[in-house]
MARPA-338285 format. One line per 3 residues: number of its first residue (from 1); their letters; for each residue x, y, z of C-alpha. Coordinates in steps of 0.02 Angstrom, whole numbers, plus 50000, padded with zeros to 5 digits. Example, Ala and Ser with C-alpha at 12.3 -4.5 7.8 and 13.67 -1.06 7.14 Angstrom:
1	AS	50615/49775/50390; 50684/49947/50357
***
This chain:
1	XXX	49592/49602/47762; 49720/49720/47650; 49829/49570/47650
4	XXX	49813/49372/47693; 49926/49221/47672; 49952/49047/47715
7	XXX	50147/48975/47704; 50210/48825/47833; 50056/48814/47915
10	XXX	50076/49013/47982; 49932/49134/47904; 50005/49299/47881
13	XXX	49885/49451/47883; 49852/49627/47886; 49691/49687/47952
16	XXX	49578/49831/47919; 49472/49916/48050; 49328/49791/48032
19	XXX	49411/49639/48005; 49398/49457/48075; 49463/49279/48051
22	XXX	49352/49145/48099; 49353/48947/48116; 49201/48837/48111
25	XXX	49206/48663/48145; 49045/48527/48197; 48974/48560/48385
28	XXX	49120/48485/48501; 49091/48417/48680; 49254/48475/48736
31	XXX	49247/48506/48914; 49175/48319/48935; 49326/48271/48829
34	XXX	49465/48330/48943; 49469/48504/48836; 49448/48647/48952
37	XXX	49502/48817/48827; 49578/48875/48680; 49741/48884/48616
40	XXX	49846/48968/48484; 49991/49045/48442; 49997/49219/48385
43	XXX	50106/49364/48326; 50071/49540/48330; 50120/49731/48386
46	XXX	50205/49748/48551; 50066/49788/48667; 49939/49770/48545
49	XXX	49773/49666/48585; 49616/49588/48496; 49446/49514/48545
52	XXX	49437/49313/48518; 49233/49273/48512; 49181/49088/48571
55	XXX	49022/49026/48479; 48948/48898/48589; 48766/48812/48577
58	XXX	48656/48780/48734; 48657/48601/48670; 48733/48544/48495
61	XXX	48566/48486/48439; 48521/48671/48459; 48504/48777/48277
64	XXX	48588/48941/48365; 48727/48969/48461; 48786/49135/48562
67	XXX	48950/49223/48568; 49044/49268/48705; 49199/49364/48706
70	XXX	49384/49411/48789; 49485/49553/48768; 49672/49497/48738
73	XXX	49799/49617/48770; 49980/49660/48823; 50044/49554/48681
76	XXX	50238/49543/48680; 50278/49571/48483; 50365/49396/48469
79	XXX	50260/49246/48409; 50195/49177/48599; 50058/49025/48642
82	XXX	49926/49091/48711; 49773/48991/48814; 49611/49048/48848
85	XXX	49512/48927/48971; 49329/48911/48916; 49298/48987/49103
88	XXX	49360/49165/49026; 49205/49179/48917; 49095/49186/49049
91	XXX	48932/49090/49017; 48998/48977/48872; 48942/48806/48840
94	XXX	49116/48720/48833; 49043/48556/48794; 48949/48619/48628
97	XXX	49080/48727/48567; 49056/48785/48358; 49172/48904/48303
100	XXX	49301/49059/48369; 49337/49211/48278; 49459/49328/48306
103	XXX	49418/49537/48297; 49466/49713/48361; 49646/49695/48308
106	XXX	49726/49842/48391; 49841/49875/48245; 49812/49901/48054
109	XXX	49981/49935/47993; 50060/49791/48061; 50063/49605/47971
112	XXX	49997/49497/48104; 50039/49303/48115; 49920/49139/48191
115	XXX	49958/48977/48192; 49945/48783/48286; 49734/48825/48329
118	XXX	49692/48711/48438; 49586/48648/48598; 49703/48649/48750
121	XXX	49682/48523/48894; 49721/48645/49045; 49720/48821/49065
124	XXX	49915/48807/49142; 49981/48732/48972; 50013/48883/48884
127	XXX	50040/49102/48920; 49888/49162/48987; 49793/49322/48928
130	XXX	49832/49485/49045; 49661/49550/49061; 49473/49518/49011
133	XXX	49328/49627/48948; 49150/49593/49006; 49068/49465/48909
136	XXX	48900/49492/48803; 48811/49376/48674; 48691/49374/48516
139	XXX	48619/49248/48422; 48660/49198/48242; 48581/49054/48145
142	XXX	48684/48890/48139; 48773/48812/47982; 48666/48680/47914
145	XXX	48737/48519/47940; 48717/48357/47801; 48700/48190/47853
148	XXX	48818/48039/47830; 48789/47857/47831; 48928/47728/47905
151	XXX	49024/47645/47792; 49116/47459/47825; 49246/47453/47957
154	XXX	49435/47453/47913; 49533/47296/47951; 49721/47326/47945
157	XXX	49808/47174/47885; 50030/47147/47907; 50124/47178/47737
160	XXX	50305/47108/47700; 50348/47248/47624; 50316/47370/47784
163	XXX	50387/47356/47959; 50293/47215/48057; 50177/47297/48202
166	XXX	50269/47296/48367; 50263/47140/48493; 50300/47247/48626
169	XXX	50303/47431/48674; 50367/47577/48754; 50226/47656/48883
172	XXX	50182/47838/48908; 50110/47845/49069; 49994/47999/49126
175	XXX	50001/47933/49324; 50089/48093/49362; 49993/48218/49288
178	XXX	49855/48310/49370; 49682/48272/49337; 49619/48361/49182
181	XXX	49783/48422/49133; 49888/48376/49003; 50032/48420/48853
184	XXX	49982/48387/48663; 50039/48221/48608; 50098/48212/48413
187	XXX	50058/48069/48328; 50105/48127/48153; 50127/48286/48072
190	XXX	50168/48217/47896; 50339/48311/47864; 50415/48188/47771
193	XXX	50355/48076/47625; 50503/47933/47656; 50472/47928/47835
196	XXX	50284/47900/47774; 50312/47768/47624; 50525/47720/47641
199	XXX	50547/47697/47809; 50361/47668/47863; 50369/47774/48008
202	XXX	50263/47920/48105; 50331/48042/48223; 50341/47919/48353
205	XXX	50441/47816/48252; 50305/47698/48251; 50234/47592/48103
208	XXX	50098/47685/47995; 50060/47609/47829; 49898/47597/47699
211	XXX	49989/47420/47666; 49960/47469/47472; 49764/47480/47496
214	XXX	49752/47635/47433; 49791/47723/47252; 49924/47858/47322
217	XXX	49956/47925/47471; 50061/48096/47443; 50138/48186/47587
220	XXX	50141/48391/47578; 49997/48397/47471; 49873/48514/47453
223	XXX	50031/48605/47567; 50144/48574/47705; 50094/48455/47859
226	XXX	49960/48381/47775; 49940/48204/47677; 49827/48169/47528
229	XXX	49744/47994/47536; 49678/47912/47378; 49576/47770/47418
232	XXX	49559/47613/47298; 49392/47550/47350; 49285/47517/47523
235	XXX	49436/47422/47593; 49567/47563/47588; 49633/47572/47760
238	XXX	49778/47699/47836; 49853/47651/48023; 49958/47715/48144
241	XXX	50028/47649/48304; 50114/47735/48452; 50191/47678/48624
244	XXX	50057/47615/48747; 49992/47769/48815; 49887/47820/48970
247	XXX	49762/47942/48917; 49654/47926/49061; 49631/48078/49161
250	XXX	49759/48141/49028; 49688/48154/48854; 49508/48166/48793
253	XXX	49516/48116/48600; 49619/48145/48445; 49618/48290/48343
256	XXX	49646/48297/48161; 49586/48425/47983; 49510/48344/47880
259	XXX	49479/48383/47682; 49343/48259/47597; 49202/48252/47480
262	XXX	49023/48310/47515; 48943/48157/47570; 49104/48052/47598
265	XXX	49094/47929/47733; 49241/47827/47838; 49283/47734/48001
268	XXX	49405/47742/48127; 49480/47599/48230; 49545/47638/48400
271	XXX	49645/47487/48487; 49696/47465/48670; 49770/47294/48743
274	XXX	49762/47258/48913; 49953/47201/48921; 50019/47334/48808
277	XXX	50038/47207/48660; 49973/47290/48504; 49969/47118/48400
280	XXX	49851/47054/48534; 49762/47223/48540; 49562/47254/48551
283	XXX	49504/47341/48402; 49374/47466/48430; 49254/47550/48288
286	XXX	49146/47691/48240; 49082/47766/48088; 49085/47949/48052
289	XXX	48900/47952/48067; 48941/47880/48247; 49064/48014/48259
292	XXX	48928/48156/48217; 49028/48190/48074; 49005/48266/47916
295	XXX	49109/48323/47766; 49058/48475/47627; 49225/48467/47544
298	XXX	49310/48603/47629; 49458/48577/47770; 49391/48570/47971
301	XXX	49433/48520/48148; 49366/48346/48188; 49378/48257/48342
304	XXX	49390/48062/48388; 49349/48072/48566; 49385/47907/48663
307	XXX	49224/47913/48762; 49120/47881/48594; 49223/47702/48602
310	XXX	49132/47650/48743; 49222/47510/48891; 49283/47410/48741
313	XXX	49414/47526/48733; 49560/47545/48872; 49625/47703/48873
316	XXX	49749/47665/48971; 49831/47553/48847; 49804/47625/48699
319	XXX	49910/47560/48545; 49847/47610/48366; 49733/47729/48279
322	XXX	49689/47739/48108; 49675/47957/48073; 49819/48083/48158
325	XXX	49837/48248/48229; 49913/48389/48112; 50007/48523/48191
328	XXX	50103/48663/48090; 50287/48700/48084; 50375/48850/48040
331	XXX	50506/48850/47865; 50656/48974/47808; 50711/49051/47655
334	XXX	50872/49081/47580; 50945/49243/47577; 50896/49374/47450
337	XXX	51027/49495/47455; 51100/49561/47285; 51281/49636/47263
340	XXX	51358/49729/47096; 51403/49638/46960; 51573/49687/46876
343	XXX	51627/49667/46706; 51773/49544/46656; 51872/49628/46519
346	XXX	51975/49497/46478; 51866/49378/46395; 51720/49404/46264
349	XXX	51563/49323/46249; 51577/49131/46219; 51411/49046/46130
352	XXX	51397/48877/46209; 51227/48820/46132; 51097/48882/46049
355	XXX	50989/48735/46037; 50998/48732/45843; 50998/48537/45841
358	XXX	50969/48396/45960; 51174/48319/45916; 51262/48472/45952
361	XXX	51297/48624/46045; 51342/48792/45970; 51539/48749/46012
364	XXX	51500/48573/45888; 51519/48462/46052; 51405/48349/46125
367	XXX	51226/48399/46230; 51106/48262/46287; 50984/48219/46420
370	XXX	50960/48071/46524; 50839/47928/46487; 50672/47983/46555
373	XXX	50671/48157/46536; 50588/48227/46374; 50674/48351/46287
376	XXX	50610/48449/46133; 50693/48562/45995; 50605/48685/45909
379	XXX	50663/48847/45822; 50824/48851/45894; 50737/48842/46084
382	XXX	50759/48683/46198; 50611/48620/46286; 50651/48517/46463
385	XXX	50517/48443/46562; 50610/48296/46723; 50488/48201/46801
388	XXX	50637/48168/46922; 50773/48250/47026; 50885/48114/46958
391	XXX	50910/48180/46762; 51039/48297/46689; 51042/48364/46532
394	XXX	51233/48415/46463; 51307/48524/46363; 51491/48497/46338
397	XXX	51622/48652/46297; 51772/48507/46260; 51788/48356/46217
400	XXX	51912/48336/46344; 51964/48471/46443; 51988/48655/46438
403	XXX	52059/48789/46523; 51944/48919/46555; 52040/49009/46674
406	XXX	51989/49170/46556; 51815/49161/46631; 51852/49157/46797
409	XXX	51777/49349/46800; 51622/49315/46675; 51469/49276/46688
412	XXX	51350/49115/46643; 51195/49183/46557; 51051/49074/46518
415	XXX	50889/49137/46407; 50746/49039/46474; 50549/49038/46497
418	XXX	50457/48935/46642; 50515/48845/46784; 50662/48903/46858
421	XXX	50668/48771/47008; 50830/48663/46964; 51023/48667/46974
424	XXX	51151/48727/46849; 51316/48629/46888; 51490/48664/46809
427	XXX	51569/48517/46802; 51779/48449/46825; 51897/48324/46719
430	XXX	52007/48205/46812; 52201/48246/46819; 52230/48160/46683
433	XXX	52067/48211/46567; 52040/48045/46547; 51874/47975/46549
436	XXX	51922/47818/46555; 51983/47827/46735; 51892/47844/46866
439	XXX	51808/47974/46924; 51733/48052/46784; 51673/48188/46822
442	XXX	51806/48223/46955; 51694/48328/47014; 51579/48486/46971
445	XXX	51487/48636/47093; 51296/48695/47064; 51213/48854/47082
448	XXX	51034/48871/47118; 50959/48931/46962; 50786/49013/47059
451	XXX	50893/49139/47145; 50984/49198/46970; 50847/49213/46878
454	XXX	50756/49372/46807; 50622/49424/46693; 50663/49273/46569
457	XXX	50873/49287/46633; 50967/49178/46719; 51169/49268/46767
460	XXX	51250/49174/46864; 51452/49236/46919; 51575/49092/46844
463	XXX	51671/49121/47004; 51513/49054/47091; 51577/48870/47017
466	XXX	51706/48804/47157; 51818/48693/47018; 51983/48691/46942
469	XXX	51967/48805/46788; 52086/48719/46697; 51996/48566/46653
472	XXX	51828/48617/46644; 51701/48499/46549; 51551/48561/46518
475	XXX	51379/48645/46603; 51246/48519/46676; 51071/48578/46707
478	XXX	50994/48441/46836; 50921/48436/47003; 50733/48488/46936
481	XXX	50628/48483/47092; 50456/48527/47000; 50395/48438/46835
484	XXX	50357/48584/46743; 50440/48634/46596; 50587/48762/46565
487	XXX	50620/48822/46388; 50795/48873/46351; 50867/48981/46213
490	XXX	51024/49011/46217; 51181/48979/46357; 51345/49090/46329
493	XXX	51484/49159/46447; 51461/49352/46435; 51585/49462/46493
496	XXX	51462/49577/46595; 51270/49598/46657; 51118/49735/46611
499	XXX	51156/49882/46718; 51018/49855/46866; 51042/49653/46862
502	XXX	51078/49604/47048; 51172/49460/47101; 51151/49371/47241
505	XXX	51305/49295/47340; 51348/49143/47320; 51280/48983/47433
508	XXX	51432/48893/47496; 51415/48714/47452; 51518/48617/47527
511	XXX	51639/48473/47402; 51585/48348/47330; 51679/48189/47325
514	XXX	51695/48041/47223; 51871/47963/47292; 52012/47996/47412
517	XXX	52143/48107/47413; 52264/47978/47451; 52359/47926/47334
520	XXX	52342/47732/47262; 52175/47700/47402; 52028/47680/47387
523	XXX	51870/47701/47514; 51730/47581/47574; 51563/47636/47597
526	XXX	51409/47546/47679; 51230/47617/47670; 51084/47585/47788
529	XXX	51002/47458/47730; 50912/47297/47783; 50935/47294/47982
532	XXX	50946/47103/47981; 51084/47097/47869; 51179/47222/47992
535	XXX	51261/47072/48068; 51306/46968/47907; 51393/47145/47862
538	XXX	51486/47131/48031; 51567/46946/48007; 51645/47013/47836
541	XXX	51711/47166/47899; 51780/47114/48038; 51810/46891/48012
544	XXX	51843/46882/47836; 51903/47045/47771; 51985/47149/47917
547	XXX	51959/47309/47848; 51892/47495/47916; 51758/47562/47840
550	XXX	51612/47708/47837; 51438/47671/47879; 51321/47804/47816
553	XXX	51173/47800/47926; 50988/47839/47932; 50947/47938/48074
556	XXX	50763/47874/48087; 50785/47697/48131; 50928/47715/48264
559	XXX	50792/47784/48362; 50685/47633/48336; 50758/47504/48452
562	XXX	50686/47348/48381; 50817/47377/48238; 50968/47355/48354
565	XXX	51052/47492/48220; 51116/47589/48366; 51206/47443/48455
568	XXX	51294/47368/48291; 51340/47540/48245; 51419/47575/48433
571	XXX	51510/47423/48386; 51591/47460/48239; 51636/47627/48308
574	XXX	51727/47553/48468; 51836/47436/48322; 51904/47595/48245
577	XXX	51754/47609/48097; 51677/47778/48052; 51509/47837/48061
580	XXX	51420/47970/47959; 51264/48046/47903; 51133/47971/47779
583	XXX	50964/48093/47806; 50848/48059/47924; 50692/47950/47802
586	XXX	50799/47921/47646; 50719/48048/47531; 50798/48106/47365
589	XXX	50872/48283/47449; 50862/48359/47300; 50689/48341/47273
592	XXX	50597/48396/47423; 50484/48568/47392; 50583/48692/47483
595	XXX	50728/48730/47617; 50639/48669/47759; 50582/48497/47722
598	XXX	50791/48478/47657; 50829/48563/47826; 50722/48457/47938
601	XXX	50805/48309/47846; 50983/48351/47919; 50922/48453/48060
604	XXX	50844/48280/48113; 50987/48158/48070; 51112/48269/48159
607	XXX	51002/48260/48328; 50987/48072/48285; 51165/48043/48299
610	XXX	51213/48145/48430; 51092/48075/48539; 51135/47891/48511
613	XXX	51321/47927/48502; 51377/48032/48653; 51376/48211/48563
616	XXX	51441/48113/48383; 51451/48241/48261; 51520/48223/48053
619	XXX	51538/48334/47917; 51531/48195/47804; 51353/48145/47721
622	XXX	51306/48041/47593; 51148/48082/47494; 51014/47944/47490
625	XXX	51007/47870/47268; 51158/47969/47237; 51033/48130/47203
628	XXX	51114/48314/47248; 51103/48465/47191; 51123/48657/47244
631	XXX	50998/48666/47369; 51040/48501/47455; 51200/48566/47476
634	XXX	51202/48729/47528; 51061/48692/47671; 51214/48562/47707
637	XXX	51332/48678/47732; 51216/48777/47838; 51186/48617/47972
640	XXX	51368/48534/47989; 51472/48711/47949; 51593/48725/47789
643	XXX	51695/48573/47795; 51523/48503/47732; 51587/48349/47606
646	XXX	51445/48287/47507; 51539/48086/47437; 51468/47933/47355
649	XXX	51655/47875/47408; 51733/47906/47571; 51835/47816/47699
652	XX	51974/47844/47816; 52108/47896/47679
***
């Protein structure tokens, strides 16, 4: 290839004449599994074409296997799904299937895009190719293939501190679907690492849990959509339920990538219950020995198929499994764009801090850090290293406040080395400058440093900071999504930037609030929190206290009905209280990787409450800890519009 990438689960490529991208996995028995082709999605040149090659075996105890190919063409230029039914590469074994590989790409200028590989059920579930070439084969030697032993069965045990399995369930029924035929079925795609360990849920909405068997389990790592699992011991165990579902005649196994050790070994549990009950479920288990698996420590397609379970297992009441699906998704970026920088002449430069001690700033004010981050002086450079989103380090330019109305036109510049992924925040006094009174900070806006920052130089345009210049406080540097160190030598307010030095516009960001215009009020705020305390909340409110509040809520568990969240919340809003939006898994906004894990948070919570709440739609959100910073906001701005209001204290004042 001249060019290959991975980002968001899409690879990104640009071919030469001779080149291919291939996927090997161990022999599958998909056509007895309900699997009857291929299926991908793909991106490249309007009209263009390729050659996809099928390696299949005779039997999967065979050493060889043949290839047999199909000529793809008339693609569209737009990423499409495309299926291939195993009956297009005429004279393949679709139930010992070993590998595909894709060739012959019709274009080698163009930067071609794949993603969501996969086995499809029917040849009708996806855009099918517009014409075929006449197959031929050859015969390569197969991958060698180690053996595995079978290791203990997992036993999943209940956990106070996780939701409770479900007593009953919600069924997905297959009865209407033709034989043979079906629609993938997500069980998890690991998006989210409080919907995994806050909230306890999976896509469904279901409980998944390791019930604190294992060392870690970290969502998004290696990269996006996948989990890492650190197992403490032989009785580490991961689950995940789903509503009873009918796979018979519907779906043939589970498929899931899997990453582990040369000579690793595990088991998966399959339940089914008769009555749909998964605490009175049937527990079903095989090794991956059983499983014909095998593991070399690089990532492959493995399939649980249900026949290998045997008549123990009813799959037509399936309930629980204990390893997932992984499908990609698809991220964004913010924009690049640069505009000219002019020069303010009617201020000079202004050294805030220089880093000369660890008291005092250049201006002989106060800078400091918050507990828990480790900050070190040396030769006039501060080094930062935040271990969470959470910590600020300060550096005030008054004691009080001060009018810097005069720099309106300048520019913040910021010497640095390192990581450049946190926020830079300029921060507001109260009316009265008096930090005695509440708030304090009135209030502040942030810029995100990554798109300021050049060659070791960080410019940022002071008219980027949405405050009142007037009483100004100081500069905050917090929101650090990524533990690595920055390194920073000086911060000033320059009147101008190095000819060449683009700026980018500036993200809108929304307000952020900490009390109510009104004068003489004040606002009351309730959080999601413990759903059987919902109704204790309701008898103050309402009996004791008569007053209207704001209930900030998490868009993940009004969708689970055994919670009741939606009811008591359509409640409150019928007496005249106010809903609004909390994120969709409680994460710390701040500190997810990129744009679209922050995105899929509102993007989520927003669909949440519309659909429980007739259309329901708020500007109004409240981050989960208290943790913001410029990205957060911005991407907020982005899903609600620009009367986005970011408050740790709202109400109906």
């Amino acid at each position: 290839m001249s060019s290959i990438s991975a980002s968001n689960g899409v690879l990104s490529f640009k071919p030469k004449s001779s080149s291919y991208f291939y996927e090997t996995f161990p022999c599958q028995a998909a056509s007895s599994n309900g699997l009857s082709g291929l299926q991908f999605n793909i991106k490249g040149p309007a009209k263009g074409s390729l050659v996809v090659e099928l390696q299949t075996k005779t039997a999967c105890s065979d050493a060889s296997y043949k290839s047999y190919y199909y000529q793809l063409t008339g693609l569209t230029g737009n990423t499409q799904t495309v299926t291939i039914p195993f009956s297009s590469f005429a004279g393949a074994n679709g139930n010992a299937v070993t590998g595909i590989v894709w060739s012959g790409f019709s274009s080698t200028t163009t930067t071609w895009q794949m993603s969501a590989i996969d086995f499809a059920c029917s040849a009708s579930s996806g855009g099918a190719p517009s014409s075929t070439k006449a197959a031929a084969s050859s015969v390569a030697p197969s991958a060698s293939k180690a053996a595995s032993s079978a290791a203990p069965s997992a036993t999943r045990a209940t956990s106070a501190s996780v939701p409770a399995s479900r007593s009953t369930m919600v069924t997905v029924s297959s009865a209407a679907a033709a034989s043979g035929t079906c629609a993938p079925l997500l069980i998890d795609d690991w998006i989210s690492q409080s919907r995994l360990t806050f909230l306890f849920y999976n896509a469904f909405n279901y409980p998944t849990s390791t019930d604190g068997t294992v060392k870690s389990i970290t969502v998004g790592k290696p990269s996006p959509n996948h989990v890492e699992i650190v197992p403490n011991g032989s009785n580490s165990y991961f689950y995940s339920q789903f509503p009873c579902v009918n796979a018979k005649n519907k779906y043939g196994g589970i498929s899931l990538r899997i990453r582990a050790p040369k000579g690793a070994t595990l088991s998966v549990q399959l339940d089914s219950s008769n009555n749909c009950d998964p605490v009175n479920a049937v527990s079903t288990f095989k090794s991956s020995a059983d499983l014909g698996w095998s593991f070399d420590g690089t990532e492959k397609l493995y399939l649980i198929p249900f026949s290998k379970f045997g008549n123990t297992l009813n799959v037509e009441k399936l309930t629980t499994n204990s390893v997932l699906r992984v499908p990609p998704v698809e991220g964004g970026s913010g924009s690049q764009t640069t505009i000219a920088a002019p020069a303010n002449t009617a201020a000079a430069t202004l050294v805030v801090d220089k880093f000369a001690n660890a008291d005092s700033n250049a201006l002989g004010n106060w800078h400091g850090g918050d507990e828990g981050m480790t900050l070190k002086y040396n030769g006039g450079k501060l080094t930062i290293t935040s271990s969470d989103a959470d910590y600020s380090f300060y550096t005030q330019v008054s004691g009080s406040c001060s009018d810097y109305s005069k720099y309106k036109g300048s520019y913040l510049h910021i010497a640095y080395s390192g990581n450049t992924k946190f926020t830079v925040a300029l921060q507001q006094h109260n009316k009265g400058c008096n930090a005695d009174v509440a708030p304090f900070p009135e209030t502040w806006d942030s810029a995100e440093v990554s798109r300021y920052a050049k060659d070791g130089n960080i410019y940022i345009p002071m008219s980027h900071f949405n405050v009142d210049f007037s009483r100004v406080i100081g500069f905050a540097f917090k929101g650090f999504y990524s533990a690595d160190p920055v390194t920073l030598s000086v911060v000033e307010i320059v009147p101008s930037v190095p000819a060449g030095f683009g700026i980018p516009p500036k993200d809108e960001t929304g307000n952020l609030v900490f009390s109510c215009k009104r004068p003489n009020s004040f606002a009351f705020a309730i959080d999601d929190g413990v759903p059987g305390l919902a109704q204790e909340v309701l008898k103050i409110i309402r009996g004791q206290e008569n007053i209207k509040v704001t209930f900030f809520t998490v868009g993940a568990p009004l969708l689970d009905a055994g919670t009741n969240l939606t009811n008591v919340y359509k409640e409150m809003q019928a007496a005249g209280h106010q809903l609004a939006l909390h994120s969709f898994t409680h994460p710390k906004m701040e500190s997810l990787p990129d744009y679209a894990a922050i995105d899929w948070e509102y993007n989520e919570d927003i669909k949440a409450m519309k659909s429980q709440f007739n259309g329901y739609t708020t500007p109004y959100f409240r981050p989960p800890f208290g943790n913001e910073g410029a990205r957060m906001r911005s991407r907020l701005v982005k899903a609600v519009g620009s009367k986005a209001t970011i408050t740790n204290w709202f109400g109906r004042c």
